[in-house]
C-alpha positions as MATLAB code, in Angstrom:
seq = 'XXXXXXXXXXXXXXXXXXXXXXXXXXXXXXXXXXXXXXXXXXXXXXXXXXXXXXXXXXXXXXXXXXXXXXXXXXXXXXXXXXXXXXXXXXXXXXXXXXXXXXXXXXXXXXXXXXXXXXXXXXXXXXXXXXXXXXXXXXXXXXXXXXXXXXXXXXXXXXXXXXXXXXXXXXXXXXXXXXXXXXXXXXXXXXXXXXXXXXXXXXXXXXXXXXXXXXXXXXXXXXXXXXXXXXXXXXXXXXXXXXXXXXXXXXXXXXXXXXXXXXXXXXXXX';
ca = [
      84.316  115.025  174.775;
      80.756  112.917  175.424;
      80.235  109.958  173.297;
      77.335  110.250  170.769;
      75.287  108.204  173.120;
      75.558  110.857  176.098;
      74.977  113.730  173.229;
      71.532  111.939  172.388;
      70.314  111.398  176.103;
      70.623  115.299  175.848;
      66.940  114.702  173.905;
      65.097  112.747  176.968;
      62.093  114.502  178.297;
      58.310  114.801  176.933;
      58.438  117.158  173.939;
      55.051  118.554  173.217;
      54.453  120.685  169.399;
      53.095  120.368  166.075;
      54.381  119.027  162.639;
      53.929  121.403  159.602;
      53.901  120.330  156.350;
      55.037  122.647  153.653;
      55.036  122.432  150.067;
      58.188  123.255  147.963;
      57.039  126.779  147.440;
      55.860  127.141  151.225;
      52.286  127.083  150.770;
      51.373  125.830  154.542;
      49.296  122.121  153.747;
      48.305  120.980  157.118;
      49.714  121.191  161.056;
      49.310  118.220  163.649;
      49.682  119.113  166.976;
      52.084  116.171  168.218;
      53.715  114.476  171.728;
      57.282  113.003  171.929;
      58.349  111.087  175.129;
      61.806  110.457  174.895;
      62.269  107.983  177.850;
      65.839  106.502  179.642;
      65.490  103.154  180.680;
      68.193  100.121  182.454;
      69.811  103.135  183.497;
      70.455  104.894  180.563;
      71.405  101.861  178.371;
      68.114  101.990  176.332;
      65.745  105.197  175.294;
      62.086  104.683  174.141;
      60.855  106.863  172.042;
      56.873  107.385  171.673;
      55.659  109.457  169.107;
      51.826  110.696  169.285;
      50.377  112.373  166.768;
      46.332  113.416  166.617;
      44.794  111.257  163.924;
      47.881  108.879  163.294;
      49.217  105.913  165.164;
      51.820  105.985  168.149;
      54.614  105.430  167.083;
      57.398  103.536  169.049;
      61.172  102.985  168.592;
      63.840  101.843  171.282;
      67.571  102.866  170.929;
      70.402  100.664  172.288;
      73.155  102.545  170.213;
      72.888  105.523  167.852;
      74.907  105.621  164.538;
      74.549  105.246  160.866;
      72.951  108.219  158.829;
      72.714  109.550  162.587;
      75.114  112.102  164.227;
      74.906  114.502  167.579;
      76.535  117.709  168.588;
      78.081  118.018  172.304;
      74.404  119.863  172.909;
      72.326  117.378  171.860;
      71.254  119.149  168.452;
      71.536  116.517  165.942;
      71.021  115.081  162.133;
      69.486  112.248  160.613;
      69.107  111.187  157.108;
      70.558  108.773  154.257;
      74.070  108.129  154.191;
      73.802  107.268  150.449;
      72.497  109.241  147.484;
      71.310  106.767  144.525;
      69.754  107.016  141.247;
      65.986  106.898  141.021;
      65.607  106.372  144.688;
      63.696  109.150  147.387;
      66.327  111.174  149.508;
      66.339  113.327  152.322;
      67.138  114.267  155.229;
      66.097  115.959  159.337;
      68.475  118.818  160.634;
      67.354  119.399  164.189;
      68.364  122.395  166.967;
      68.194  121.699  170.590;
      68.425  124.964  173.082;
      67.310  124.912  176.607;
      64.009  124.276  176.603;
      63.111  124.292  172.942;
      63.740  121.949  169.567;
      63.152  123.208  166.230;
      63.561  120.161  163.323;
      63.666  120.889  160.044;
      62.607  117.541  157.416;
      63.616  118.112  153.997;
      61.961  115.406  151.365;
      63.199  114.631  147.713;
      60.638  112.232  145.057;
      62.435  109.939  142.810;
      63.705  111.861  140.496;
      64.881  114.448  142.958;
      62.910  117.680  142.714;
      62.624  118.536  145.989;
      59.089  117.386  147.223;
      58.473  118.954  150.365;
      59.184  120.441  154.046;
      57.994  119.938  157.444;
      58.777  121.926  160.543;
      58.620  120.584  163.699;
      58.489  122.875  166.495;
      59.089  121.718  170.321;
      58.998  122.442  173.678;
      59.044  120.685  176.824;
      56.196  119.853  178.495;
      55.385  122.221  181.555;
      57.650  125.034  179.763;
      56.683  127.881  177.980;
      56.068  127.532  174.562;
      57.847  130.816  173.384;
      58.077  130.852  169.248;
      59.773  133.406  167.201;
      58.251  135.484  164.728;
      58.117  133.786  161.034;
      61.479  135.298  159.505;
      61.555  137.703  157.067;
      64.807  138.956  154.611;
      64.899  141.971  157.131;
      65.860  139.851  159.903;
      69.437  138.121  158.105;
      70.667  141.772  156.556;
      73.733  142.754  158.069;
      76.756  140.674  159.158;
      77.112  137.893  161.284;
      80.201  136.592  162.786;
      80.344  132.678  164.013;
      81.904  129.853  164.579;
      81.112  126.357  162.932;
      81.944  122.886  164.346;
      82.181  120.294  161.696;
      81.593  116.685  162.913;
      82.352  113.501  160.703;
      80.804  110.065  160.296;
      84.171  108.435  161.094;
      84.306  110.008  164.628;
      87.473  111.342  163.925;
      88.306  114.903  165.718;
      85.968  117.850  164.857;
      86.690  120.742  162.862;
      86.258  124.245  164.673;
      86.540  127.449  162.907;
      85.126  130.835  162.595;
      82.908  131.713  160.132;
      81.361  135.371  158.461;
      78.321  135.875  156.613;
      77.130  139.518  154.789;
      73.526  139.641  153.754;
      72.691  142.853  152.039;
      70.340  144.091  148.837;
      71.644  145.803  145.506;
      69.779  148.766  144.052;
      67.840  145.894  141.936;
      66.603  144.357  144.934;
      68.238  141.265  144.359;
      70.206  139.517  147.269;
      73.874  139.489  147.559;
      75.284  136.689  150.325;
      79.179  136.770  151.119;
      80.184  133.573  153.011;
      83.479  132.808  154.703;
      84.897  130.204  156.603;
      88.684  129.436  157.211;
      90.478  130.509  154.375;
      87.444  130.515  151.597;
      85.168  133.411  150.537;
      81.618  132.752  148.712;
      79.487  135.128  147.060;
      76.510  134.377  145.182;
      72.931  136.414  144.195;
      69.291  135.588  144.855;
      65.947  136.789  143.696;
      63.524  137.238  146.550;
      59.921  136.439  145.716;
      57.841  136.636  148.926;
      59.127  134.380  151.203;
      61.586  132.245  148.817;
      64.981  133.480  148.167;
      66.102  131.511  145.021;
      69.510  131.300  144.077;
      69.611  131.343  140.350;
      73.344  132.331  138.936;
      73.140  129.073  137.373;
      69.936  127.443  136.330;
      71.391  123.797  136.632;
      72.256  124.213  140.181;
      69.180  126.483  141.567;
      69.369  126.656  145.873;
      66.033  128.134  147.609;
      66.088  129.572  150.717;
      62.544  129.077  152.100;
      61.620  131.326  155.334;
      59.592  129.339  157.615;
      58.024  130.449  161.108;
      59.557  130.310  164.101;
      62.628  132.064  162.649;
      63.316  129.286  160.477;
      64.923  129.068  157.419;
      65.498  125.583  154.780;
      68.101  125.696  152.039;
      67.455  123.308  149.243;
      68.247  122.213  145.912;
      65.334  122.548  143.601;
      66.800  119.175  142.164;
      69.453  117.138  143.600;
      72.266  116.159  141.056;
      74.006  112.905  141.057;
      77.977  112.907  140.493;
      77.956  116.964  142.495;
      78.321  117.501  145.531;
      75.482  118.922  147.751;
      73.963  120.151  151.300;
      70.916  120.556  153.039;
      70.735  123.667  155.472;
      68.456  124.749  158.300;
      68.742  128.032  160.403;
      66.981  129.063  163.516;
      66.588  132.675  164.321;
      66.918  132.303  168.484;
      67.204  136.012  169.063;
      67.408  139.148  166.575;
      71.324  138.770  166.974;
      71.759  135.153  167.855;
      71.417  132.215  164.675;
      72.584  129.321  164.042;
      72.473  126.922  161.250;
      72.949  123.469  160.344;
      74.545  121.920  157.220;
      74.504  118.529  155.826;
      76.696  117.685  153.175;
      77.311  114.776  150.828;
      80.280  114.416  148.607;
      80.334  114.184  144.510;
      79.984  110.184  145.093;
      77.046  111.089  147.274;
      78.068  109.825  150.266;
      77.137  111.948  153.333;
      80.442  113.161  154.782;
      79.451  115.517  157.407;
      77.692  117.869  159.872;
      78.148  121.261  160.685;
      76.735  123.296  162.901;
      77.003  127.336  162.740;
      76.558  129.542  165.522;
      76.737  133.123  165.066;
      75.951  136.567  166.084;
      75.242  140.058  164.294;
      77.148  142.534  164.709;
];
């Protein structure tokens, strides 16, 4: 198994893309195309990473060691967020895919008194590659059922999780969504409204989840509000090909502590 170190030199290269900012109900607010250089240096001890952006400053961090509200999958695709949920403070959190030549990164922001504030996708490719994007998903692309498997990875570093995973999508006569998940032993089902490109979970209005469709085959599941003293998770998926998706989930315990990182991978059928 590589160390999280080796997982994050998985990153180096120049990444060339944009940031897009989103507001909570996907109304597109601005796009800045952008330039990151993640560079090895002393022989892979240290990576410096430059960050240009048109109209903002560079910026520049250097990495020793990688850890804290930071973890990395085997393929380099990783999270990064707090570790701690707290009262009257701003939360939030990056979920980001890595796949041959492409990274799609997915940052989800909470204000203060944790409405969810806003979203921006950052799409990736590396320099001198083809810059191949997905079309912006739609409902018609998740129907159907996917089969997976999901690697859960823990702050402690203790051994993953890996187990396989099923999701049905499909609409009642009402139009309204019905999503069947299961994983191990457990079965989910819950119902959605779809309005445009949000799909709002709404069974109960104290505990609302939106699924916001993004380009690029993306997709960000939120909280409309996040609760303290309940457990909670922040998703991305990535629509790579019709068949192929995977998704990432972050997910903090009833203390709100961050407790792990999953990553789905799964096919239709």
């Amino acid at each position: 198994m590589k160390s999280q170190w080796e997982c994050f030199l998985q990153n180096l290269g120049i990444w060339e893309g944009s940031f897009t900012n989103f507001s909570p109900q996907g109304t597109l607010l601005n796009d800045t195309s952008s330039r990151l250089s993640l560079e090895s240096l002393n022989n892979n001890q240290t990576v410096r990473l430059t960050l240009s952006r048109s109209g903002k400053n560079d910026v520049i961090r250097e990495f020793s060691s990688v850890g804290g509200g930071l973890l990395f999958f085997e393929n380099g695709s990783f999270s990064e967020g707090l570790i701690q949920l707290g009262p009257f403070s701003e939360f939030g959190g990056e979920l980001a895919f890595v796949r041959e030549n492409r990274r799609l990164r997915l940052v989800q922001l909470f204000d203060k008194n944790g409405h969810l504030n806003g979203l921006t996708l950052i799409r990736e490719h590396l320099a001198g590659t083809p810059a191949a994007e997905r079309p912006p998903l739609e409902i018609n692309d998740l129907l159907g059922e996917w089969q997976g498997q999901a690697v859960t990875i823990y702050r402690d570093l203790r051994s993953p999780n890996i187990y396989s995973t099923t999701l049905k999508i499909q609409l009642d006569d009402a139009g309204r969504l019905i999503q069947s998940t299961s994983f191990g032993e457990r079965t989910i089902t819950s119902t959605a409204t779809i309005k445009g490109s949000i799909v709002l979970f709404d069974q109960d209005p104290e505990k609302q989840v939106q699924v916001l469709l993004l380009p690029d085959g993306a997709s960000a599941t939120s909280p409309l509000k996040v609760q303290l003293r309940q457990p909670l998770f922040l998703e991305a998926g990535w629509l790579i090909q019709p068949n192929l998706r995977q998704r990432m989930i972050r997910s903090y315990n009833e203390k709100g502590e961050w407790v792990s990182l999953t990553l789905v991978t799964e096919e239709k059928l």
